[in-house]
MARNUGU-321077 format. One record per residue (C-alpha): residue in three letters; chain; y, x, z. Coordinates in nm, 2 decimals. Layout:
   aa  ch      c2      c1      c3
  ALA   A       Y       X       Z
...
END
This chain:
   aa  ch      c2      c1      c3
  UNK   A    0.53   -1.94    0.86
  UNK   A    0.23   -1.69    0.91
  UNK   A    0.42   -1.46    0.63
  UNK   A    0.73   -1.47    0.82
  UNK   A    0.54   -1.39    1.13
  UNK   A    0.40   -1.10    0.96
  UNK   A    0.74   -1.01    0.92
  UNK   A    0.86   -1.04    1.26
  UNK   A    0.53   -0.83    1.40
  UNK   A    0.62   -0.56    1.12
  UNK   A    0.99   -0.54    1.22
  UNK   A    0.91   -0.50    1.57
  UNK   A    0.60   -0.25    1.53
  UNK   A    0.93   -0.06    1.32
  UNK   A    1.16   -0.07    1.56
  UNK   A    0.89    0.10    1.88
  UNK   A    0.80    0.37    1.60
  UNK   A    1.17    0.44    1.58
  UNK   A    1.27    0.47    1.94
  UNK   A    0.94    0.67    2.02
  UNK   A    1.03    0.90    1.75
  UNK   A    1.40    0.92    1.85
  UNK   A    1.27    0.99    2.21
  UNK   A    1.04    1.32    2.13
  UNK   A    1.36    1.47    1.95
  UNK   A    1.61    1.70    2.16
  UNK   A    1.96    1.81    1.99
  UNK   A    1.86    2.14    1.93
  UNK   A    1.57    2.01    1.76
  UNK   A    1.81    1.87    1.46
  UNK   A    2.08    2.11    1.50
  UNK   A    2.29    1.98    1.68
  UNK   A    2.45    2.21    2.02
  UNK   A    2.31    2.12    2.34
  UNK   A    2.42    1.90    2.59
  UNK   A    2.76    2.05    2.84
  UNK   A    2.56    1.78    3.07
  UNK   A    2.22    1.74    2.98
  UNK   A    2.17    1.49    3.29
  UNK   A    2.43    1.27    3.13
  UNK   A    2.14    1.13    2.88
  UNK   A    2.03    0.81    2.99
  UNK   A    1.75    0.80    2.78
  UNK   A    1.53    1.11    2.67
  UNK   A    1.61    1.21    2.33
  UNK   A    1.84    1.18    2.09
  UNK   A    2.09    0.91    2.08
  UNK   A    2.13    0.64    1.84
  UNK   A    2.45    0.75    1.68
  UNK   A    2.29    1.08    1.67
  UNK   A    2.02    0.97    1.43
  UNK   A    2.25    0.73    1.26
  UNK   A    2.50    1.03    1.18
  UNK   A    2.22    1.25    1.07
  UNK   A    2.08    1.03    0.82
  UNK   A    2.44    0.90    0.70
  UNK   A    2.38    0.55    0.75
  UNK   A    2.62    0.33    1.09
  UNK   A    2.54    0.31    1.40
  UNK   A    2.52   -0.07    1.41
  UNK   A    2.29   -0.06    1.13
  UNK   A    2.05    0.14    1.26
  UNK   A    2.07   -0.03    1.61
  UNK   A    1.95   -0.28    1.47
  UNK   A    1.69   -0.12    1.28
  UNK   A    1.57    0.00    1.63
  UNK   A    1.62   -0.35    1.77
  UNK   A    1.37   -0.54    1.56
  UNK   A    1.61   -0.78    1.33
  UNK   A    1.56   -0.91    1.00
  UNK   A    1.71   -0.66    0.78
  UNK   A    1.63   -0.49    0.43
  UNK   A    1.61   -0.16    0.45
  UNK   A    1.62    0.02    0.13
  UNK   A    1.38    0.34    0.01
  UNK   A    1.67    0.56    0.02
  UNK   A    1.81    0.52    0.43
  UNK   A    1.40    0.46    0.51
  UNK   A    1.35    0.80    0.35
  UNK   A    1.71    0.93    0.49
  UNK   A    1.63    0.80    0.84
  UNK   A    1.27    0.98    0.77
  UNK   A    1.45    1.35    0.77
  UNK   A    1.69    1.26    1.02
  UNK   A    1.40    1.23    1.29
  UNK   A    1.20    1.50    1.14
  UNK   A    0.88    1.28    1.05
  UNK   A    0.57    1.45    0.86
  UNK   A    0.40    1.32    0.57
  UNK   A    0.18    1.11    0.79
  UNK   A    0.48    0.96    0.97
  UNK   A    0.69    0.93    0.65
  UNK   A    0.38    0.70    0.50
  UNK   A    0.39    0.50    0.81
  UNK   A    0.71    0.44    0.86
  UNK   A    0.75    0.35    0.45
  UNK   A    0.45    0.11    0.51
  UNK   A    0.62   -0.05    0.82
  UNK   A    0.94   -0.11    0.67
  UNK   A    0.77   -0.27    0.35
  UNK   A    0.77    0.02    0.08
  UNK   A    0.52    0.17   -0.11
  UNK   A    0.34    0.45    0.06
  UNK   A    0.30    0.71   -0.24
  UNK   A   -0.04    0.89   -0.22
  UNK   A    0.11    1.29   -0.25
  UNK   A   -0.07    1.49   -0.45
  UNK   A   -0.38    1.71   -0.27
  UNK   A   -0.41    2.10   -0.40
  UNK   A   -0.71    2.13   -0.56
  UNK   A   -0.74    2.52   -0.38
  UNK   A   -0.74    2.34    0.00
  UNK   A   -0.96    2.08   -0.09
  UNK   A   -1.21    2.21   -0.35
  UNK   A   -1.48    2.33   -0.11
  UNK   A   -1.51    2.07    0.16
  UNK   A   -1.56    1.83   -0.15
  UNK   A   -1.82    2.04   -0.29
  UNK   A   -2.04    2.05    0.00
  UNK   A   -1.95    1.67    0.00
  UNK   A   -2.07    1.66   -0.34
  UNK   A   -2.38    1.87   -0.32
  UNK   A   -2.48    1.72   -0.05
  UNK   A   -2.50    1.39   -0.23
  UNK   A   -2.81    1.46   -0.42
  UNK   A   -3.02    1.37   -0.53
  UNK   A   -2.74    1.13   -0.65
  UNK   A   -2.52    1.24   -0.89
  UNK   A   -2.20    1.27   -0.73
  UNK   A   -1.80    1.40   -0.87
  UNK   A   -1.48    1.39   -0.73
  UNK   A   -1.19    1.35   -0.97
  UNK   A   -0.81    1.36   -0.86
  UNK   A   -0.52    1.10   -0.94
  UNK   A   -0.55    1.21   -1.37
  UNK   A   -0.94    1.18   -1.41
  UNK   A   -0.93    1.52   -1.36
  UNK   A   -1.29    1.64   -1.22
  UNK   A   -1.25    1.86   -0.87
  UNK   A   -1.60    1.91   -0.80
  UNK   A   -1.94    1.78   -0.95
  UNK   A   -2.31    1.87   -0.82
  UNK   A   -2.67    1.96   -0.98
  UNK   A   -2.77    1.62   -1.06
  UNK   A   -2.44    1.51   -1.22
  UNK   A   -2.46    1.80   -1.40
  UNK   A   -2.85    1.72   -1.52
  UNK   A   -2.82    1.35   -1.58
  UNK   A   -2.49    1.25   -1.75
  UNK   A   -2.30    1.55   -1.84
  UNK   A   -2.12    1.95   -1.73
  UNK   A   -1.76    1.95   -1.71
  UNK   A   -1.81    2.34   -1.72
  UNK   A   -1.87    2.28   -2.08
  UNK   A   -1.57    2.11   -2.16
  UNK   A   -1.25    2.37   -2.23
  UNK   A   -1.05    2.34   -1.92
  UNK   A   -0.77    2.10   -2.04
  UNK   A   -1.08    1.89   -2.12
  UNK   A   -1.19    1.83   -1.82
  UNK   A   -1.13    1.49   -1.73
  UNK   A   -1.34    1.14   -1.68
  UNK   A   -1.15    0.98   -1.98
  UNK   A   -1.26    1.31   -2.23
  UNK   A   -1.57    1.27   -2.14
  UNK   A   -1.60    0.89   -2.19
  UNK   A   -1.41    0.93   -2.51
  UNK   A   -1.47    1.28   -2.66
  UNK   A   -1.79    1.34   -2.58
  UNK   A   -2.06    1.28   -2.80
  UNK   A   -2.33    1.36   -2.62
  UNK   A   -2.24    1.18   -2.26
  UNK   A   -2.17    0.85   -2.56
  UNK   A   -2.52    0.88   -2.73
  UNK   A   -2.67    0.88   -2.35
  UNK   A   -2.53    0.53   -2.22
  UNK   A   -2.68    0.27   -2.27
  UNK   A   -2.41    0.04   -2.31
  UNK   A   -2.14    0.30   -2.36
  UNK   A   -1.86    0.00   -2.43
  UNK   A   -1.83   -0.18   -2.12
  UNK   A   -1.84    0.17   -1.93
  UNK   A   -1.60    0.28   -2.14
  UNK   A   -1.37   -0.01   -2.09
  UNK   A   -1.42    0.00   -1.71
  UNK   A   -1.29    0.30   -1.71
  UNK   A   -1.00    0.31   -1.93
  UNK   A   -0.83   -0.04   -1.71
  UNK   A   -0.86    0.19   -1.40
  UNK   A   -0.73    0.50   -1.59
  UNK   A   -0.43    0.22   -1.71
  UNK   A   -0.38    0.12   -1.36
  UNK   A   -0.35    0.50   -1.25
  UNK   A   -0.12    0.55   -1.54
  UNK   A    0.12    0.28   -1.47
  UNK   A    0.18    0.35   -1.13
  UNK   A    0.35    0.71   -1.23
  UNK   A    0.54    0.62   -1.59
  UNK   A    0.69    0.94   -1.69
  UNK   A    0.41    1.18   -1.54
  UNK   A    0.37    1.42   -1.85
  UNK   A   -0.04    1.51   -1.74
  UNK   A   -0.13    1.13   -1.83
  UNK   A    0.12    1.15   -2.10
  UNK   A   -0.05    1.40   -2.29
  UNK   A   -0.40    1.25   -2.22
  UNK   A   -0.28    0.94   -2.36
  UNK   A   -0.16    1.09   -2.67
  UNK   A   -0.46    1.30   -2.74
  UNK   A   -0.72    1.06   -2.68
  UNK   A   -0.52    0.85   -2.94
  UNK   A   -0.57    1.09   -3.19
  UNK   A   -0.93    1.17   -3.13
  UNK   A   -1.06    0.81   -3.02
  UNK   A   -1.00    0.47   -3.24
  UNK   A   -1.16    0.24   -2.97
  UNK   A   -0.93    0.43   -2.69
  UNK   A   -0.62    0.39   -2.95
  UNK   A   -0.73    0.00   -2.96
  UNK   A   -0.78   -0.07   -2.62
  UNK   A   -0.54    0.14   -2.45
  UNK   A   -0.31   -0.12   -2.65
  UNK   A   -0.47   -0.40   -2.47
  UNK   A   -0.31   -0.30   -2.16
  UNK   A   -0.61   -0.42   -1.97
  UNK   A   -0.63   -0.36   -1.58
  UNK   A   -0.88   -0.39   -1.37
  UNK   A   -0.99   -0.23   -1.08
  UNK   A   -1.33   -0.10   -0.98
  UNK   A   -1.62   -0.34   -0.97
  UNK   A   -1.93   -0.25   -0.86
  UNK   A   -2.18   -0.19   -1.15
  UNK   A   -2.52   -0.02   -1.27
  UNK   A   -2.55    0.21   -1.55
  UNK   A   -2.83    0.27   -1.75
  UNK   A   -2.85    0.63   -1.90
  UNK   A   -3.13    0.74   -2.15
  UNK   A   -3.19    1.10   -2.08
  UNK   A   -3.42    1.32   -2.32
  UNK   A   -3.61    1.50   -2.08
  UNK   A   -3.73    1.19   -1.86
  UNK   A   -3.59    0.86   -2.03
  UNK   A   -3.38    0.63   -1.94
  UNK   A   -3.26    0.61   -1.56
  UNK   A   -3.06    0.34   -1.39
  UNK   A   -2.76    0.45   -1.17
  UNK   A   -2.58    0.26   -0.92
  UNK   A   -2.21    0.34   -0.89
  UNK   A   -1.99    0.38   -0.62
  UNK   A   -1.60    0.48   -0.57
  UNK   A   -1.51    0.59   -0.22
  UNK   A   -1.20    0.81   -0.15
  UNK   A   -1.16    1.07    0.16
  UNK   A   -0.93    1.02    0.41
  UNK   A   -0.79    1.31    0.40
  UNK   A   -0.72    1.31    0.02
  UNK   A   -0.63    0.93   -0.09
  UNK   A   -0.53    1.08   -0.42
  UNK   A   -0.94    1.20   -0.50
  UNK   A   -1.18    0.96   -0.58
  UNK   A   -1.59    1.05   -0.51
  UNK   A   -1.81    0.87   -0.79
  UNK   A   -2.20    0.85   -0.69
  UNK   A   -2.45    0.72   -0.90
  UNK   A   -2.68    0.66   -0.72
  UNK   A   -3.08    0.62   -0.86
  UNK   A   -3.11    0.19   -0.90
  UNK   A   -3.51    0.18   -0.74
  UNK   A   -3.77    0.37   -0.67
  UNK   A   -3.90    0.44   -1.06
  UNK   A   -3.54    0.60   -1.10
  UNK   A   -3.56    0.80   -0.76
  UNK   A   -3.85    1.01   -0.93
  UNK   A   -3.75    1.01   -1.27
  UNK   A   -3.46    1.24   -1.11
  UNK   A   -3.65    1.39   -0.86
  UNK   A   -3.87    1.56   -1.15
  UNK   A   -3.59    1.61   -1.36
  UNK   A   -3.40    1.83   -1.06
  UNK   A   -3.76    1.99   -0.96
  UNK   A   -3.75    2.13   -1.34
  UNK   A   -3.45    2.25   -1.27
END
């Protein structure tokens, strides 16, 4: 009962999204000539056999669409009714999400985002603090992520990735700790990722290079283990200053839902310093 409730609520929250949209829309808007009569309209903006031609789909269907009822509607005549009333990417998420379809994340360019996430990230520290995008891909790092675990400046630019660096990276592997649960943690979220977009050729080729180069990512990616993020604390043994505990965190910006901000952020007070006089040397 409280799922088909849910329903009901989402149907109806569809159906006022619809008929305000329909309402802000005039025919020259979607090409269509204007009105002989315009005072003829009953109702401001289009009418419903207007949107209904535009998107291809009948008028009885999408009445009642706009009326609330208990219909399917399919990916295709969501994304056709979409167009037809003009919606932006913000609008097309919502009205996906509304009519019970998955809301695909689009993908952010790196040029429009890369420096409001570096002042994000710099401005982190004395955690150490990276952004990667929807391939593991790092965006943007700061000082102390740099200092403490490892540069992705050093890594040739195909390279420069969360799962490289977790599996190709010697030096990043000798630091942890306990590299193998790290490891695994993030392999079942770069899994996850992967399986959401079968047949993107960027995790492709990741996939098949790390097989080549890595026999513990050959033999787990195998395992087809997912799992999400879980909170956790890393221990990292630095040469300069020893070994430093790091809480992590995942949080992801509004703005871009397809980035991901990683801090690690010093685990008590004995850690705070140990990085404070490793960034002072700096």
């Amino acid at each position: 009962m409280a799922a088909e409730t849910r329903r009901s609520a989402r149907h109806a929250e569809l159906a006022a999204f619809l008929r305000a949209q329909r309402a802000r829309l005039r025919p020259a808007d979607v090409g269509l000539p204007p009105d002989s009569n315009p005072g003829r309209r009953r109702t401001p903006g289009l009418r419903r056999e207007e949107v209904a031609e535009i998107a291809g789909v009948s008028v009885t269907w999408y009445t009642w669409l706009e009326q609330g009822r208990n219909i399917t509607a399919s990916e295709q005549v969501i994304d056709a009714v979409a167009r037809a009333l003009g919606l932006g990417s913000d609008q097309r998420r919502h009205i996906r999400s509304l009519a019970g379809l998955s809301t695909a994340v689009g993908e952010t360019p790196a040029d429009d985002a890369l420096p409001r996430l570096q002042r994000l990230a710099d401005a982190a520290a004395p955690s150490a603090a990276c952004v990667y995008d929807r391939h593991f891909d790092y965006v943007v790092w700061n000082t102390p992520y740099r200092l403490i675990r490892h540069d992705p400046a050093t890594l040739p630019e195909g390279r420069r990735n969360l799962l490289w660096m977790m599996f190709g990276d010697g030096g990043n592997r000798s630091r942890l700790v306990r590299w193998e649960p790290a490891a695994r943690a993030v392999l079942s979220q770069f899994r996850t990722a992967a399986g959401q977009r079968p047949g993107d050729p960027r995790f492709a080729a990741l996939v098949s290079e790390l097989t080549g180069i890595s026999p513990e990512f050959r033999e787990w990616w195998a395992e087809y283990t997912i799992r999400d993020f879980r909170p956790a604390t890393i221990a990292v043994d630095h040469p300069g200053i020893g070994v430093i505990e790091l809480e992590i965190f995942q949080l992801r910006p509004v703005e871009h839902p397809d980035m991901v901000l990683v801090l690690q952020v010093p685990a008590g007070r004995d850690a705070r310093q140990r990085v404070s006089s490793l960034l002072g040397d700096s």
